[in-house]
C-alpha positions as CSV (number, residue, x, y, z in Angstrom):
1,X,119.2,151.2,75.7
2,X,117.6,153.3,78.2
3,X,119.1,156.5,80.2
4,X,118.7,154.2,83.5
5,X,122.1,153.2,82.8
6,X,123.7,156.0,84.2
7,X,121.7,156.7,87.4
8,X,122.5,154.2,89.7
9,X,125.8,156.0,91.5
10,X,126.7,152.9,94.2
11,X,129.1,150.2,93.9
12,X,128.5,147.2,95.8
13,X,131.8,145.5,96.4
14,X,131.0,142.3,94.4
15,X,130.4,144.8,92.0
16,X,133.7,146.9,92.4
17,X,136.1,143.6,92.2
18,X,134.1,141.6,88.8
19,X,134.6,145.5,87.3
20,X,138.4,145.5,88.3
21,X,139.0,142.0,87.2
22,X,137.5,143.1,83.5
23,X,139.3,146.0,83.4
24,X,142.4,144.1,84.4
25,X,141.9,141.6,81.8
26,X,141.3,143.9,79.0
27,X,143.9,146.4,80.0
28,X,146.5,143.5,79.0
29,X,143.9,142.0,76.1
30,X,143.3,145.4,74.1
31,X,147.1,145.9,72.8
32,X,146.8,141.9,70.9
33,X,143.7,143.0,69.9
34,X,143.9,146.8,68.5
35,X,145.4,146.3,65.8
36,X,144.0,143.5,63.6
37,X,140.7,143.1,65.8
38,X,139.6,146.4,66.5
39,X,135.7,145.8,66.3
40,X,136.5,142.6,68.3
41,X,137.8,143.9,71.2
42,X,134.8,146.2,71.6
43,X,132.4,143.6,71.3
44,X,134.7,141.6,73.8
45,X,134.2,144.4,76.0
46,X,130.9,145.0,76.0
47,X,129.9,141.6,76.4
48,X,132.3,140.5,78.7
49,X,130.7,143.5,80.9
50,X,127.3,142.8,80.3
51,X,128.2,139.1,81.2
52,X,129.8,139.5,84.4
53,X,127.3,142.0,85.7
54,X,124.2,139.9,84.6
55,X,125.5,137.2,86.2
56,X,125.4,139.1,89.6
57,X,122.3,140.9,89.2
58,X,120.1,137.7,87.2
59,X,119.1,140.1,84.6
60,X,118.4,140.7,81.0
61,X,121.5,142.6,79.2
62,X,118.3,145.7,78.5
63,X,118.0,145.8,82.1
64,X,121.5,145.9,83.2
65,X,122.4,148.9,85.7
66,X,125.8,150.2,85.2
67,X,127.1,151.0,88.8
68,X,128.8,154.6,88.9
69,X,128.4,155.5,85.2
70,X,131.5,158.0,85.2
71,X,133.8,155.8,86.6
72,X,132.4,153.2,84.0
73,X,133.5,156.0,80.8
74,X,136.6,156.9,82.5
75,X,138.1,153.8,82.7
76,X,136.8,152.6,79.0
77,X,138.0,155.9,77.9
78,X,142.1,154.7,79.0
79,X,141.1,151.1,77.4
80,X,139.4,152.5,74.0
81,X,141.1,155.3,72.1
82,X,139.3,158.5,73.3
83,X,138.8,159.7,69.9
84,X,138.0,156.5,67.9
85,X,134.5,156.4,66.4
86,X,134.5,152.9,68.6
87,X,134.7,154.7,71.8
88,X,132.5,157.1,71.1
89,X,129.7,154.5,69.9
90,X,130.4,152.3,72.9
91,X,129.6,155.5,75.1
92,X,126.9,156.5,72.8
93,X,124.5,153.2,74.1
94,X,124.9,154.5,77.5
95,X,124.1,158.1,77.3
C-alpha cells in the first residue's frame, strides 16, 4: 500500500453517499458478525470498500484513493473495536 491513501482530502458526493451506504450496512452487519466471524467482517469491510470505490473510480484496488482519510479512521474506528489488533492492522495499510 502506498501513503497516497491518505492525501486526497475531497469528497465528491457519489463518493460521500456509496461511503454512507457501507457504513450503514456494516454498522447493522458487524454485531452478527463480531463474535464468531471476527476476521470475516474485516475482510468484508475492506473489500466491500475497495469494491464500491473501484467501481466509481475504474481502478486497481493498489491505486484506490481513500477520499478524507480521517473521516475514513473515524468512522472504522466506531465499526472495529478501537483497541483490537484488527483495527489497528486495518489502519496500519493506510498509514
Amino acid at each position: 500500500m502506498t501513503s497516497s491513501f491518505k492525501h486526497v482530502q475531497y469528497w465528491t458526493k457519489r463518493e460521500e453517499n456509496m461511503f454512507q451506504d457501507l457504513v450503514c450496512k456494516y454498522n447493522k452487519d458487524f454485531k452478527r458478525y463480531e463474535t464468531h466471524f471476527p476476521l470475516r467482517s474485516y475482510n468484508q469491510i475492506r473489500s466491500h470498500y475497495y469494491n464500491m470505490i473501484n467501481k466509481q473510480q475504474k481502478q486497481t484496488v493498489e491505486k484506490v484513493r481513500t477520499p478524507n482519510f480521517s473521516a475514513f479512521k473515524e468512522i472504522m474506528s466506531n465499526i472495529l473495536n478501537q483497541n483490537s489488533i484488527m483495527y489497528l492492522s486495518f489502519i496500519d495499510q493506510f498509514e
